[in-house]
C-alpha positions as CSV (number, residue, x, y, z in Angstrom):
1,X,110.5,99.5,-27.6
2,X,114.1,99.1,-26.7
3,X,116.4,102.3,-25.4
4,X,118.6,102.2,-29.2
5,X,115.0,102.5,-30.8
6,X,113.9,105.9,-29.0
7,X,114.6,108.5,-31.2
8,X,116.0,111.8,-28.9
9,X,116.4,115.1,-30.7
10,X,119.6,116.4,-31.1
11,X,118.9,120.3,-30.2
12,X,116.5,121.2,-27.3
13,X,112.8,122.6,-28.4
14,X,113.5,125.9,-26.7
15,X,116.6,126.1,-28.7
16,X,117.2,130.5,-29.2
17,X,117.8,130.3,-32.4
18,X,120.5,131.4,-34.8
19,X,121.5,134.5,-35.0
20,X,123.6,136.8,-38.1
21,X,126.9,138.0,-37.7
22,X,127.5,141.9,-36.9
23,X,128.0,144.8,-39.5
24,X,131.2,145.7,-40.2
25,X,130.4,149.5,-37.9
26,X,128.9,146.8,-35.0
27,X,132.2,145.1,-34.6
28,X,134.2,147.9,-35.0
29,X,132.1,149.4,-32.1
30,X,132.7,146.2,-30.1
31,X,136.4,146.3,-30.8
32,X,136.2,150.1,-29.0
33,X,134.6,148.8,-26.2
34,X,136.8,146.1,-25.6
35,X,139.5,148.7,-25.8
36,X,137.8,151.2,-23.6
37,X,137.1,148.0,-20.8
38,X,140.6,147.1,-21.0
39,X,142.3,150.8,-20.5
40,X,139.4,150.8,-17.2
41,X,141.2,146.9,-16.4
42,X,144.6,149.0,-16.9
43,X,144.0,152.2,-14.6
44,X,142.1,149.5,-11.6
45,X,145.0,147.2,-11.8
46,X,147.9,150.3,-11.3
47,X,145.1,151.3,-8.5
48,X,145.3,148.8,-6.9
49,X,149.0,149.3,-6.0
50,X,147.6,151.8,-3.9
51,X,144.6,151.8,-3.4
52,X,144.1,147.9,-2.6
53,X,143.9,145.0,0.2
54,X,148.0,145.3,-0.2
55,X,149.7,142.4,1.8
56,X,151.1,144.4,5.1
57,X,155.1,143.1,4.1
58,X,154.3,145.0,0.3
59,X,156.8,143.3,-1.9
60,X,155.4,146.2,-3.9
61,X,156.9,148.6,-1.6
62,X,160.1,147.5,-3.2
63,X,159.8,148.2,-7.3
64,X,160.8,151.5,-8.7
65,X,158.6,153.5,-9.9
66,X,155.4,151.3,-8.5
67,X,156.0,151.7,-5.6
68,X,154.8,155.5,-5.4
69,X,151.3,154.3,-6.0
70,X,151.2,153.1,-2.4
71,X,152.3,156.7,-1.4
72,X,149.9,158.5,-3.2
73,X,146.4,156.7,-1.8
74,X,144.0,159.3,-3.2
75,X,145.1,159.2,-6.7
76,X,145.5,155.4,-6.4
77,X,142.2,155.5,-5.7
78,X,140.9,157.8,-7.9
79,X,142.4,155.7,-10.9
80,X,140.7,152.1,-9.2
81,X,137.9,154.6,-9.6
82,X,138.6,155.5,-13.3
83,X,138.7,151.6,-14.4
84,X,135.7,150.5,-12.4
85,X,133.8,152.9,-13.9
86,X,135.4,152.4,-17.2
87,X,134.6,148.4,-17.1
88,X,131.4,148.9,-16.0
89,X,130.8,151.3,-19.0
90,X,132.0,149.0,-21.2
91,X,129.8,146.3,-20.2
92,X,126.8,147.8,-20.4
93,X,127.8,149.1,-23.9
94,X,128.9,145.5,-24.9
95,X,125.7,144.4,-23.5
96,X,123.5,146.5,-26.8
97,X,124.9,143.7,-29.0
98,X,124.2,140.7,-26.7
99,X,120.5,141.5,-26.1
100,X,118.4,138.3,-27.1
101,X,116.1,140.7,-29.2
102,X,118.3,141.6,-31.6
103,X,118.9,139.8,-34.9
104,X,122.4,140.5,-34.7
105,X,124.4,139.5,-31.4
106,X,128.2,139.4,-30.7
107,X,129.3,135.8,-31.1
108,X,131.2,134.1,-28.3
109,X,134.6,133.7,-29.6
110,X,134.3,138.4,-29.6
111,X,133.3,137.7,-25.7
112,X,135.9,135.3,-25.0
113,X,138.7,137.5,-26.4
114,X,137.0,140.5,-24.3
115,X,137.2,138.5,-21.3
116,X,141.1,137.4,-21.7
117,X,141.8,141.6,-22.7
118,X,140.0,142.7,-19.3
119,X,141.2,139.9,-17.1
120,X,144.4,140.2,-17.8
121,X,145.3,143.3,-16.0
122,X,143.6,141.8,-13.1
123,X,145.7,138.7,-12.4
124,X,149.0,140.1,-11.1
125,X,147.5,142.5,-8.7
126,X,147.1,142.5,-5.0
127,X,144.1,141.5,-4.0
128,X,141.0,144.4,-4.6
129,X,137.9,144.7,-2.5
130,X,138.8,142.1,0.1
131,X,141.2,140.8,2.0
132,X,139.3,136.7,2.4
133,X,142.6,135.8,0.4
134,X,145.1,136.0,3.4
135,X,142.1,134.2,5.3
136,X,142.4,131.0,2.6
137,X,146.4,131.3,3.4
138,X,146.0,131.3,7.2
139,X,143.3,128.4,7.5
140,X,145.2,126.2,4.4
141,X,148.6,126.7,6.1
142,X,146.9,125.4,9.4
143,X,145.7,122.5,7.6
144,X,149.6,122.4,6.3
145,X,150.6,122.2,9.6
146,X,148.8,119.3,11.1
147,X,146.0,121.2,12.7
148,X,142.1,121.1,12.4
149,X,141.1,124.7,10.9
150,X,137.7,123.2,11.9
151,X,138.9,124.0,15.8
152,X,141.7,126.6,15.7
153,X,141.9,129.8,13.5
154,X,145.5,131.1,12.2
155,X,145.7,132.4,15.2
156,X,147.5,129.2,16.3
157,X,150.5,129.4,14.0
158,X,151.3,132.9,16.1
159,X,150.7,136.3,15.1
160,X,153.7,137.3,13.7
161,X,153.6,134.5,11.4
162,X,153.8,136.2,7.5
163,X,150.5,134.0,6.6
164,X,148.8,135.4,9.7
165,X,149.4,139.2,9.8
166,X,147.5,140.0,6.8
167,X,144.1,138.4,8.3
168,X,141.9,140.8,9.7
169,X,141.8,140.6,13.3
170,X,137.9,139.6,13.5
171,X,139.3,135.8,11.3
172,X,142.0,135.1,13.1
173,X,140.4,132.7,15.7
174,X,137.7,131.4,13.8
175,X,137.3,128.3,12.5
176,X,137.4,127.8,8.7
177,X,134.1,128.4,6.8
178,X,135.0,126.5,3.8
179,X,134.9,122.9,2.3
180,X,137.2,120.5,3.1
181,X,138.1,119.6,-0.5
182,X,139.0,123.5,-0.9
183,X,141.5,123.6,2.5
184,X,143.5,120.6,1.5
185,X,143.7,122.5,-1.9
186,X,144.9,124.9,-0.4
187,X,147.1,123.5,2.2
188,X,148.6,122.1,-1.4
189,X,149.4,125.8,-2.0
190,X,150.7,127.2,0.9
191,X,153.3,124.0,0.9
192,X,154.3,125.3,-2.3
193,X,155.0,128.9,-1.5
194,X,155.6,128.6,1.8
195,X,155.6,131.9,4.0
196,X,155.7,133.6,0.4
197,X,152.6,135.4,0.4
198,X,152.4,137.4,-2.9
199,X,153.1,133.6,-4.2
200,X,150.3,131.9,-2.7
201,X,147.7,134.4,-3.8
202,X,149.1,134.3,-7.0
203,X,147.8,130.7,-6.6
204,X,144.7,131.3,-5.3
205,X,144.3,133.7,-8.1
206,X,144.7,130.9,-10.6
207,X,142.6,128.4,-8.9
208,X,139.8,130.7,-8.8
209,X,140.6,131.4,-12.7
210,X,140.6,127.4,-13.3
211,X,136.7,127.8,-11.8
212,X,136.2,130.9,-13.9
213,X,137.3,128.7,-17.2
214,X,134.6,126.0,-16.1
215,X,132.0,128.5,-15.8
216,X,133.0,130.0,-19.4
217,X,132.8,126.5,-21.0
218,X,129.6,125.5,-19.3
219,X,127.2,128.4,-19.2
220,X,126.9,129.1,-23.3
221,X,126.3,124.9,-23.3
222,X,123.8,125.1,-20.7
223,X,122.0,128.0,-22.2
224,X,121.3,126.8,-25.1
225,X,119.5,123.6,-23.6
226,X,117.2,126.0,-22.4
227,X,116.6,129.1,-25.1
228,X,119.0,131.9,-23.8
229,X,121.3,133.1,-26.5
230,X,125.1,131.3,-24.9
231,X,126.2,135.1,-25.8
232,X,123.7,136.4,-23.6
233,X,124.4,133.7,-20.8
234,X,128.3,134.8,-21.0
235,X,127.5,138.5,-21.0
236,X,125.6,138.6,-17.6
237,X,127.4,135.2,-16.3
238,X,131.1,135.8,-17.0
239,X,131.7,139.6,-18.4
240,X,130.1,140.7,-15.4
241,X,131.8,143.6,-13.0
242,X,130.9,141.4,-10.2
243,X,133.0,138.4,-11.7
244,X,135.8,141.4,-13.1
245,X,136.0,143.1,-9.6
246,X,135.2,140.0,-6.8
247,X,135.8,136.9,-8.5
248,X,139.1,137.5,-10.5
249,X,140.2,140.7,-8.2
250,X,139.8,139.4,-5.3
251,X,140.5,135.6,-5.9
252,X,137.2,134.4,-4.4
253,X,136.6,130.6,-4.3
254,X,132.9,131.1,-5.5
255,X,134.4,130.7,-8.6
256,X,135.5,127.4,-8.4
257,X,132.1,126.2,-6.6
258,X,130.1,128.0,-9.3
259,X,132.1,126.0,-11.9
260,X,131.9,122.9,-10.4
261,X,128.1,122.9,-9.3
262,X,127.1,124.2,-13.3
263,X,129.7,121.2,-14.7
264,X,127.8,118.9,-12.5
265,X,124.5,120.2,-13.9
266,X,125.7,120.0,-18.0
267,X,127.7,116.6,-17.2
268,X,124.1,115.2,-15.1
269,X,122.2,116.3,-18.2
270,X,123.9,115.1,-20.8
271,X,121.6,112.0,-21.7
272,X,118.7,113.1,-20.0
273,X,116.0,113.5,-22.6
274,X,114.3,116.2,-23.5
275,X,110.7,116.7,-22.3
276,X,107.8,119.5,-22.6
277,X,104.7,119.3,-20.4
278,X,102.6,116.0,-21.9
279,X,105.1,113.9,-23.3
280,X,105.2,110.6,-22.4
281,X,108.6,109.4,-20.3
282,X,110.9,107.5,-22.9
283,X,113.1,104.1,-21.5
284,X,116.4,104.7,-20.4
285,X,118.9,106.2,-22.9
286,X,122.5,104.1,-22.8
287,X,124.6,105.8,-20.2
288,X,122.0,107.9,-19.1
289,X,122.2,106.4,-15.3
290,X,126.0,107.0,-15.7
291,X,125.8,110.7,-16.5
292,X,123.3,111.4,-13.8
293,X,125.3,109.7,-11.0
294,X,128.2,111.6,-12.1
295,X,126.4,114.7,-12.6
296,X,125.5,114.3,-8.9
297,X,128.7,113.5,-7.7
298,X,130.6,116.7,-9.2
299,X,128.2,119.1,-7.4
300,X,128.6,117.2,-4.3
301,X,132.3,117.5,-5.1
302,X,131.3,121.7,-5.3
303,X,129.1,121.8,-2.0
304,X,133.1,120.5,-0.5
305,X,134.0,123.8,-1.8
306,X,131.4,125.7,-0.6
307,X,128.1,124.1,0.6
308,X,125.5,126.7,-1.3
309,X,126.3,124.0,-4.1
310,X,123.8,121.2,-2.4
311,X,121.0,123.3,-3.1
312,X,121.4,122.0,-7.0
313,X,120.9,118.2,-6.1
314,X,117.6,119.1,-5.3
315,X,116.3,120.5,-8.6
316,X,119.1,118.1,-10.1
317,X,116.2,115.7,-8.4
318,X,113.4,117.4,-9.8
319,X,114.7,117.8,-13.4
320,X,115.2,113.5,-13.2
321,X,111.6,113.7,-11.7
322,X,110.1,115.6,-14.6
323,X,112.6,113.0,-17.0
324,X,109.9,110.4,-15.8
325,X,106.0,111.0,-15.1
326,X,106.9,114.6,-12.6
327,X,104.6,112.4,-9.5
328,X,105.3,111.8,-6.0
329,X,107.3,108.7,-6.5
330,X,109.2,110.1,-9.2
331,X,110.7,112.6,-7.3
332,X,111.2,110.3,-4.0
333,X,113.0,108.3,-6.0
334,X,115.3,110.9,-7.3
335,X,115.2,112.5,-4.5
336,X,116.6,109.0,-2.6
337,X,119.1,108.6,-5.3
338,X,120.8,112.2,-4.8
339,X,121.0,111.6,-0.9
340,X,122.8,108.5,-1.4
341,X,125.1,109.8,-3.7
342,X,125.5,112.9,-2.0
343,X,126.6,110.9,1.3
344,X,128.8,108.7,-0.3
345,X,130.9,111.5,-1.8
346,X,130.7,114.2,0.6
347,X,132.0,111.7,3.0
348,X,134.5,110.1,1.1
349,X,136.3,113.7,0.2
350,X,135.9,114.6,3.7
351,X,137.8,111.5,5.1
352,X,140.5,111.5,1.5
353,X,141.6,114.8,2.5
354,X,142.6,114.0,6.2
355,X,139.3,115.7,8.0
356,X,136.3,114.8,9.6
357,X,132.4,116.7,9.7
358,X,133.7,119.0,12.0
359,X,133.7,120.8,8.8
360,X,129.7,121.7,9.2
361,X,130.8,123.8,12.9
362,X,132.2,126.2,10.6
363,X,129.8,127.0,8.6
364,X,128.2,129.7,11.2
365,X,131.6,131.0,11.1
366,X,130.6,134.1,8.4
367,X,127.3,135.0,10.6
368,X,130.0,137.2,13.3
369,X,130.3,139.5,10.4
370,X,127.1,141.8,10.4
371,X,127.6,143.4,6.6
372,X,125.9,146.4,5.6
373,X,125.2,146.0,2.7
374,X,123.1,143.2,3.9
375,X,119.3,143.7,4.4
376,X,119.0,141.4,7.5
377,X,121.3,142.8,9.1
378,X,120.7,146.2,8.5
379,X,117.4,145.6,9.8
380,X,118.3,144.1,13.1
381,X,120.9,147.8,13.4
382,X,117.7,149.7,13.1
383,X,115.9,147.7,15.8
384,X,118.8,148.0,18.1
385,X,118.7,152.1,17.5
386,X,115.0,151.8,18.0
387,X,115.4,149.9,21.4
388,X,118.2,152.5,22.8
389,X,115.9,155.5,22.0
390,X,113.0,153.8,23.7
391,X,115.2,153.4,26.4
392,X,114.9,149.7,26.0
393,X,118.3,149.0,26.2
394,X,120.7,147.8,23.0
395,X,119.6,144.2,21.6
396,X,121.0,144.5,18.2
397,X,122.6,141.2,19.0
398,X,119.9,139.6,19.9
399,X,117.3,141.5,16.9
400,X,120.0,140.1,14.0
401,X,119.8,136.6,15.8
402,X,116.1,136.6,15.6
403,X,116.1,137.9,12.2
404,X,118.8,135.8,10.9
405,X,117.0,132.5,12.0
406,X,113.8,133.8,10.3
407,X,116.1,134.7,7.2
408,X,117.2,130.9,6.8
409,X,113.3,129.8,7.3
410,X,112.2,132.1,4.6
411,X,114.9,131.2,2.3
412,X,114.0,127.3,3.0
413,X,110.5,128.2,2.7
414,X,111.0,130.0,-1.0
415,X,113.6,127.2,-1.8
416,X,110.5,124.2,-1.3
417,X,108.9,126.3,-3.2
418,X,110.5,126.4,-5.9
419,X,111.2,123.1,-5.8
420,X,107.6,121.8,-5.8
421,X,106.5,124.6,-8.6
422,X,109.5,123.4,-10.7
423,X,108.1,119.7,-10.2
424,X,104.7,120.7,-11.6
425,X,106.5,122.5,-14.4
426,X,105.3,125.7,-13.4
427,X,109.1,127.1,-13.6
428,X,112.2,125.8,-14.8
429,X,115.2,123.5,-12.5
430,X,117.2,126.1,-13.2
431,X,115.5,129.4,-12.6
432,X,114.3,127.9,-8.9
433,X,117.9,126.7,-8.3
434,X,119.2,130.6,-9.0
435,X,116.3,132.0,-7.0
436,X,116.7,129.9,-4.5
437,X,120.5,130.1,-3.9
438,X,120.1,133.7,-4.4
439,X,117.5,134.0,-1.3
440,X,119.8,132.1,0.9
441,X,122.4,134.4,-0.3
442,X,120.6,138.0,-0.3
443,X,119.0,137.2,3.3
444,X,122.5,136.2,5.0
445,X,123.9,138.7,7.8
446,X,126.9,138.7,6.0
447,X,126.0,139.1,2.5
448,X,128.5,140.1,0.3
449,X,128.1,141.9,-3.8
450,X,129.7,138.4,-5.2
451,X,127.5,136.0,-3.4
452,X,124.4,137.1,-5.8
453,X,126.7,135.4,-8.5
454,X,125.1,132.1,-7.6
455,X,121.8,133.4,-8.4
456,X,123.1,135.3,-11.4
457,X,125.0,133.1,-13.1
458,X,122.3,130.3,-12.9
459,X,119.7,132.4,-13.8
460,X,121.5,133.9,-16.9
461,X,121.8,130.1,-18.7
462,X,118.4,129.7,-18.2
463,X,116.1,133.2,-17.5
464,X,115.1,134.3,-20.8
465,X,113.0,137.8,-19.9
466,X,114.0,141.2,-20.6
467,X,112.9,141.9,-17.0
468,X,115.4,139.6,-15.4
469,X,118.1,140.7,-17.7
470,X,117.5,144.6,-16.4
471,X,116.8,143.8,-12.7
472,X,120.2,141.5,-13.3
473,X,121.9,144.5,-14.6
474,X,120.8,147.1,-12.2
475,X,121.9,144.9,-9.3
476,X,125.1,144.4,-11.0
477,X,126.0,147.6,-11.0
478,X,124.8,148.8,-8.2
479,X,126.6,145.7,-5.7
480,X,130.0,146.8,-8.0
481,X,129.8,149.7,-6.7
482,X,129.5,149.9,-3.6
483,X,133.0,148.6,-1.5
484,X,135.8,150.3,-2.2
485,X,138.9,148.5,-3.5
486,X,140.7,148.2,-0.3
487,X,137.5,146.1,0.9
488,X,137.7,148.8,4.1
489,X,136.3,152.6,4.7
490,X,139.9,153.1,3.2
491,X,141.7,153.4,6.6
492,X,139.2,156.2,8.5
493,X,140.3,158.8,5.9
494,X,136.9,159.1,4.0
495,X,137.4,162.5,2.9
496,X,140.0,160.9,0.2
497,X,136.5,158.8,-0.9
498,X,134.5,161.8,-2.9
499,X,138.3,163.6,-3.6
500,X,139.1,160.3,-5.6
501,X,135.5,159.8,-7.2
502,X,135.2,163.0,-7.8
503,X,138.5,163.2,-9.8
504,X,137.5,159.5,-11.6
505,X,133.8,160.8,-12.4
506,X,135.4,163.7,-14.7
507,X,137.7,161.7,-16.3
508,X,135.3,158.6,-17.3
509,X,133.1,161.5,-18.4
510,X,135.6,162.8,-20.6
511,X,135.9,159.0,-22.4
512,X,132.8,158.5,-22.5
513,X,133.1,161.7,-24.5
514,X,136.0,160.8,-26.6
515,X,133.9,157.3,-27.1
516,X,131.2,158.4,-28.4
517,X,133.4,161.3,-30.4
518,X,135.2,158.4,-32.3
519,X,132.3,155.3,-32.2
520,X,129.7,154.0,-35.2
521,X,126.8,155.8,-34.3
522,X,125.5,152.0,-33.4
523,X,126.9,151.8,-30.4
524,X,124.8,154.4,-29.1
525,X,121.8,154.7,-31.1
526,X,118.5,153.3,-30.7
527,X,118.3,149.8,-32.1
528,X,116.4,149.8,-36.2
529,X,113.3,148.1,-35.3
530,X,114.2,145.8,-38.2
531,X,117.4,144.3,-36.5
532,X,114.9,142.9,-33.8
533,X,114.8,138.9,-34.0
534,X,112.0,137.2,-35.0
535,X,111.9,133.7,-33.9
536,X,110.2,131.6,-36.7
537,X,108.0,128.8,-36.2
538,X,110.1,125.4,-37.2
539,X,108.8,122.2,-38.1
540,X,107.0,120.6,-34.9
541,X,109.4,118.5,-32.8
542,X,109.3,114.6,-32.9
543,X,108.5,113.6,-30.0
544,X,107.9,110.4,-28.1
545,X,104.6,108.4,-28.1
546,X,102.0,110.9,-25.6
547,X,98.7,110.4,-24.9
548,X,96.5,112.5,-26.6
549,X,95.2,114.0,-23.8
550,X,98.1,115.4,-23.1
551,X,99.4,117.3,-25.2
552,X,102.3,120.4,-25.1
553,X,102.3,123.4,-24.1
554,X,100.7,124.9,-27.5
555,X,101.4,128.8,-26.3
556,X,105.3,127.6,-26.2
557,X,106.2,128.7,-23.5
558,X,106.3,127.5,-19.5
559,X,103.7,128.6,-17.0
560,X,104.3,131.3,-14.9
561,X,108.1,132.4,-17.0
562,X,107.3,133.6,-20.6
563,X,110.0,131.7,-21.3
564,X,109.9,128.6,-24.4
565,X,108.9,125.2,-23.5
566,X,111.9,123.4,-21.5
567,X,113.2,120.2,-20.8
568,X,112.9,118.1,-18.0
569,X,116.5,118.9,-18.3
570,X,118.6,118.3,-20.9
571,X,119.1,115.7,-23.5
572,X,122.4,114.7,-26.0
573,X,124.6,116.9,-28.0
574,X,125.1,116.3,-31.3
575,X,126.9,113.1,-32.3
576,X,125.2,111.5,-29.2
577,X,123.6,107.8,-29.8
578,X,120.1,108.6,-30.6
579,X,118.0,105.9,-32.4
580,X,115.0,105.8,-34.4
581,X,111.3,106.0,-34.1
């Protein structure tokens, strides 16, 4: 049997299924919502005039009229306040109509129109919650300059240099943390706008929104290879406070290394056939090889971004495994294949953009930070109290050291895991590739609320329980939160911190009140047990030739995740070359 004679279906067997357009009261109640999220997108993005990481030469400072936001902190604060609340509100209430269980769910063009309406706001301001953007100008414009930001921190283009006074002190002679491909990006930018600093975040703002559109387009695709509703996936992926506040407000490049690793993933599964547990391996589709090398090379291209991205080659690896027979020497193979590929193009983007693998020095770089938000790290600041009240001396230093080398062990240890479950089909690629990232992230001295994005986001194309969804959720809001916009304790003064919330709590309350006053009573009503979806059971799949000892799962679903029988990874869209039994 020849490749053009192999007949590859053209939607995956774990396909959600379709769903009915909303009631004229549901869309009317998501049309409030949007407009309630964008008002909260309104009042954080005069806020942050005030109340946010604010370069220290405030061209801001300068404007009539907005300029008195800077002089009036606590109410700047208290209206950053109002809209994170307000967005955070309004996703949760968006997030009734894009529950999997319903029969009715908000399609994705309604979600992409909510996420222009809420970014918007957000993509003129200062930078909110962090200041890592006048990091990217410092290191980039040291790369401008002729200098390795692999050995010198922006430090070395002098203190009083625009790019360098709004670093924090604790960067400023530290050697860059990030990819090569994303500092000569970068150093792209800052030769652009020179010592302009408003200009060059502006930039960075857009770059980060370039990775955002990638996610968009790739998550609902990548979903629906493997049973999550794509309005679902862009919901918890994209709509997501944590994406609203971190990614868009404060310009991280997660974005773009998010974007880039999941294109990788869609492009790498393009012609990879789909596969439950028991079917036999079909030859080689046309152009599969092609797709999987490129596949491979775009998320090495993210790990130049940020290398958290390498952690996808490997279940990249085991979803080509599974493609085959899922033994030993299927996965050596793959595995071989990835590392070749992998050191081909990390090292020919290292060399293209003028630097060398000094690049891996910096990635201890974030570890000086000790976050505490971070569990590790909090835990090492307990054993250091504990030591100076036993009068043993203070060795928080040394505790977080420790604990921080047996944090990367247990994260490797969950991540082979994963991997060798995934193999056996015991979970799906993608849900080890979001747990995994997401241990390395979570158990980090440094950890930061947007880093569990690269669990999340992973997670929602592919994790199709309730329970995920709500854990998901809670962390959500909880990491949203719990930094301030300024990224800072807001300058020592924390009594203007329960003034300002204080103030914000009773006026969300009163729209929440005004909401609900004016809403269908579907937004906030119980949903009719007869709007619940009920999956019916289609005509059995075609499948390739299997033995019949080994047949699919019958229960549909895959061991050990409730979730519908997957694919080894993915297979053509429609229109792709398929041929015929």
């Amino acid at each position: 049997m020849t490749a053009s004679s192999v007949w590859v279906p053209a939607r995956s067997p774990a396909h959600p299924g379709e769903r009915e357009p909303l009631t004229a009261d549901e869309r009317r109640s998501v049309r409030l919502v949007q407009s309630f999220g964008t008002f909260g997108s309104l009042m954080l993005a005069f806020g942050s005039l005030g109340a946010g990481a604010a370069p220290v030469l405030n061209p801001v400072n300068t404007l009539p009229v907005l300029r008195l936001f800077a002089r009036i902190p606590t109410v700047s604060l208290a209206l950053a306040f109002i809209g994170m609340i307000m967005l955070i509100a309004g996703w949760l209430l968006l997030g009734r109509f894009a529950r999997p269980s319903r029969k009715r769910i908000v399609g994705k063009r309604e979600l992409h129109r909510t996420l222009l309406l809420w970014i918007a706001p957000l993509v003129v301001i200062p930078p909110i919650f962090t200041r890592d953007p006048y990091v990217y100008l410092g290191q980039s414009e040291v790369l401008t300059r002729g200098m390795d930001p692999y050995e010198v921190g922006p430090e070395a283009l002098g203190n009083d240099d625009p790019l360098v006074v709004g670093v924090a002190n604790i960067w400023r002679d530290t050697p860059a943390p990030y990819g090569p491909l994303f500092l000569r990006i970068g150093s792209w930018i800052t030769g652009i706008t020179g010592e302009h600093v408003s200009g060059g975040i502006l930039l960075f703002r857009l770059l980060t929104l370039a990775g955002l559109g990638i996610v968009v387009w790739v998550l609902p695709r990548l979903a629906d290879r493997f049973g999550v509703p794509p309005s679902t996936a862009l919901w918890l992926g994209v709509a997501n406070p944590l994406v609203l506040f971190h990614i868009v407000g404060g310009a991280h490049n997660d974005a773009l290394g998010i974007g880039l690793m999941l294109l990788g993933l869609e492009v790498g599964l393009r012609r990879l056939p789909y596969r439950v547990r028991g079917d036999s391996p079909p030859p080689l589709a046309k152009g599969e090889l092609r797709f999987i090398v490129a596949g491979a090379a775009i998320i090495t291209v993210a790990a130049t971004v940020k290398l958290h991205a390498i952690v996808a080659l490997g279940f990249f690896g085991v979803m080509i495994a599974r493609r085959w027979y899922g033994g030993i020497k299927d996965l050596l193979k793959a595995a071989a294949g990835m590392l070749v590929i992998c050191a081909v193009v990390m090292t020919a983007v290292t060399y293209a953009v003028g630097l060398d693998y000094g690049w891996v020095n910096g990635l201890s770089t974030p570890t000086k930070l000790w976050n505490w938000i971070a569990p590790t790290a909090e835990i090492g600041q307990l054993g250091g109290v504990l030591g100076v009240t036993l009068g043993l001396g203070n060795h928080t230093a040394g505790i977080i050291a420790v604990l921080a080398i047996l944090s990367y062990l247990a994260a490797g240890a969950i991540t082979v895991k994963f991997l060798w479950d995934s193999l056996h089909w015991r979970y799906r690629p993608m849900i080890g590739l979001g747990v995994s990232v997401g241990a390395f992230m979570l158990l980090h001295v440094a950890m930061q609320p947007w880093w569990l994005l690269w669990a999340i986001i992973p997670l929602a194309a592919s994790a199709g329980t309730s329970r995920f969804r709500v854990l998901a959720t809670g962390m959500s809001v909880a990491l949203a939160v719990l930094i301030p916009p300024n990224g800072s304790p807001f300058d020592g003064r924390l009594y203007t911190l329960p003034q300002a919330y204080f103030a914000g709590g009773l006026v969300v309350l009163g729209a929440l009140a005004l909401l609900w006053w004016r809403a269908p009573a579907v937004l906030f009503a119980r949903t009719d047990p007869d709007d619940l979806f009920h999956p019916q059971a289609g005509p059995a799949r075609r499948r390739h030739r299997a033995s019949p000892s080994r047949s699919a799962d019958a229960a549909g679903t895959t061991a050990g995740t409730g979730d519908p029988p997957e694919a080894s990874g993915a297979a053509p869209r429609d229109g792709a070359p398929r041929g015929r039994p």
